[in-house]
C-alpha positions as CSV (number, residue, x, y, z in Angstrom):
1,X,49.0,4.3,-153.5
2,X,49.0,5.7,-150.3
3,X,53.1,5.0,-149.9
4,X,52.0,2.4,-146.7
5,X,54.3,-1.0,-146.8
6,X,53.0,-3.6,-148.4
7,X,53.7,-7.2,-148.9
8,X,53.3,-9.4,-151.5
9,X,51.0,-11.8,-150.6
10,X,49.5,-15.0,-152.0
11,X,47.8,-18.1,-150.6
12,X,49.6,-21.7,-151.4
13,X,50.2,-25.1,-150.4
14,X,53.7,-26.3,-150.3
15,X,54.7,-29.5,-151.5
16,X,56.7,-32.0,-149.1
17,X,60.4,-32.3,-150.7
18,X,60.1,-35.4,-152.7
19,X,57.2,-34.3,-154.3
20,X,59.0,-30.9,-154.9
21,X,62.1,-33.1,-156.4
22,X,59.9,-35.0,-158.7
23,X,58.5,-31.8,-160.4
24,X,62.0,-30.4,-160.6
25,X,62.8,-34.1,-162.6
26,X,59.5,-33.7,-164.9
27,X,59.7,-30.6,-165.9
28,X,63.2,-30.1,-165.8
29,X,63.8,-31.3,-170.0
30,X,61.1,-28.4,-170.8
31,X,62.5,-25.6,-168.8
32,X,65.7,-26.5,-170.6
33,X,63.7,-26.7,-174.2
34,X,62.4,-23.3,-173.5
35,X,65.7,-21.6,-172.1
36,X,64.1,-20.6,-169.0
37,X,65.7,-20.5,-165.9
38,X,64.5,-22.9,-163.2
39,X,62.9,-22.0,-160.2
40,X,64.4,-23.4,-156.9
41,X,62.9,-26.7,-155.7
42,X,62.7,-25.1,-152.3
43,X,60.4,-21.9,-153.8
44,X,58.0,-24.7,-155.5
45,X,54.4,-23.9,-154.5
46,X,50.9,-24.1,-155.6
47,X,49.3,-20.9,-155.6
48,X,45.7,-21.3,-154.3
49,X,45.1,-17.4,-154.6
50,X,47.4,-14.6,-155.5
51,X,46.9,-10.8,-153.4
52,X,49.4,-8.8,-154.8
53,X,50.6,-5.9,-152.9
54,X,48.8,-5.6,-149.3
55,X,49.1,-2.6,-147.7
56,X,50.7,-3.9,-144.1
57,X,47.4,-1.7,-142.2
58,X,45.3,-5.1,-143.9
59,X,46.8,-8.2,-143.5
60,X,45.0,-8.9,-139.7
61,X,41.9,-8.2,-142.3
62,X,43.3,-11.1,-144.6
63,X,44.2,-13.3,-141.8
64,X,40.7,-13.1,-140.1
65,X,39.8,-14.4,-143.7
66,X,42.1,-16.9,-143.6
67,X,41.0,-18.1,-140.4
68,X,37.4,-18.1,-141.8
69,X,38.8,-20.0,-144.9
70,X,40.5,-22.7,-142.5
71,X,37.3,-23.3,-140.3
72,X,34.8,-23.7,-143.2
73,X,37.2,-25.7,-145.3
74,X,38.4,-28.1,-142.0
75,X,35.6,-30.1,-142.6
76,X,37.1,-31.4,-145.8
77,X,39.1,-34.9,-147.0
78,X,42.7,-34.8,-146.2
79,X,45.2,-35.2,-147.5
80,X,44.4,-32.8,-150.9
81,X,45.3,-35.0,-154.0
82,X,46.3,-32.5,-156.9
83,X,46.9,-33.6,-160.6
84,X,49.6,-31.4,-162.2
85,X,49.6,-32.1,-165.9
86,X,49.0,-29.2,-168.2
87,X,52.0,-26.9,-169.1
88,X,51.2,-23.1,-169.8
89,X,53.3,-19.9,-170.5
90,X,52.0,-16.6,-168.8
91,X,52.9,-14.1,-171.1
92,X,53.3,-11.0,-168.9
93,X,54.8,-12.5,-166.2
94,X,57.2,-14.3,-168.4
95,X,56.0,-17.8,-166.5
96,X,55.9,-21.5,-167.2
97,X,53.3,-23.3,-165.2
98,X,52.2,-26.5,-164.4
99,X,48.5,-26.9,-163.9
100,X,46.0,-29.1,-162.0
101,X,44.5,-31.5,-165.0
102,X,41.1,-30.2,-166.3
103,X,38.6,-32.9,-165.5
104,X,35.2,-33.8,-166.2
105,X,34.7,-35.0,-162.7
106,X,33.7,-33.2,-159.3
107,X,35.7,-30.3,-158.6
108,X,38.9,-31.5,-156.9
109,X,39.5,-30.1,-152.8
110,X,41.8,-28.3,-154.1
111,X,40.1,-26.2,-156.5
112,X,37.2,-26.2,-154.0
113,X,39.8,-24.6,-151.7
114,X,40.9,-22.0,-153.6
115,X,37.1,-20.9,-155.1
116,X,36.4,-20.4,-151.2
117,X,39.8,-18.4,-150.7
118,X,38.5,-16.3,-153.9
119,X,35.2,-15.5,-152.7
120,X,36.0,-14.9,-149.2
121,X,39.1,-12.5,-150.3
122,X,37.2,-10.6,-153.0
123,X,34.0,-10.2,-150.4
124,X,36.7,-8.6,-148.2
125,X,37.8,-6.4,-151.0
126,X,40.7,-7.9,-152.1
127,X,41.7,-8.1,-155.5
């Protein structure tokens, strides 16, 4: 590391309140089965695609690729319907997640989303 700042950056869609209090309410009785602590409703997101450390010199590079992301992707369906219905623990990271439902049927716009914010990051070389 070069000893720049960096941030910790990810991309995410943030749920509207009530949405964020119902997944509090669902998952509440398995946070408290697993003796995890919960995260704050407020601090409830969907990561789309995590960054990591950015060194500060990049980020106009990552928000030219955001804008990028936003004008190809504007085209799309709105609102973006999500399914969260699979739980999963990260190991390292010491995480429970809920995850969009696996389905057999076209790939949701929110998946679609995040496979373009993927591609477009990585091309920029982002990891």
């Amino acid at each position: 590391m070069s000893g720049e700042p960096a941030r910790r950056l990810f991309f995410a869609l943030w749920p509207e309140d009530g949405q964020r209090t119902a997944l509090v309410q669902a998952t509440g009785k398995v946070v408290r089965h697993c003796g995890g602590r919960p995260v704050p409703a407020a601090s409830l997101h969907v990561t789309l695609a995590f960054l990591g450390a950015v060194p500060e010199s990049r980020i106009a590079l990552l928000d030219s690729v955001a804008q990028r992301v936003a004008a190809v992707f504007s085209g799309q369906t709105l609102p973006l319907a999500l399914t969260l219905s699979t739980f999963a623990y990260w190991a390292k990271p010491q995480l429970l997640v809920v995850l969009e439902r696996e389905a057999s049927a076209p790939q949701s716009g929110v998946a679609r989303l995040a496979g373009i914010l993927a591609s477009e990051t990585a091309a920029a070389g982002f990891s």
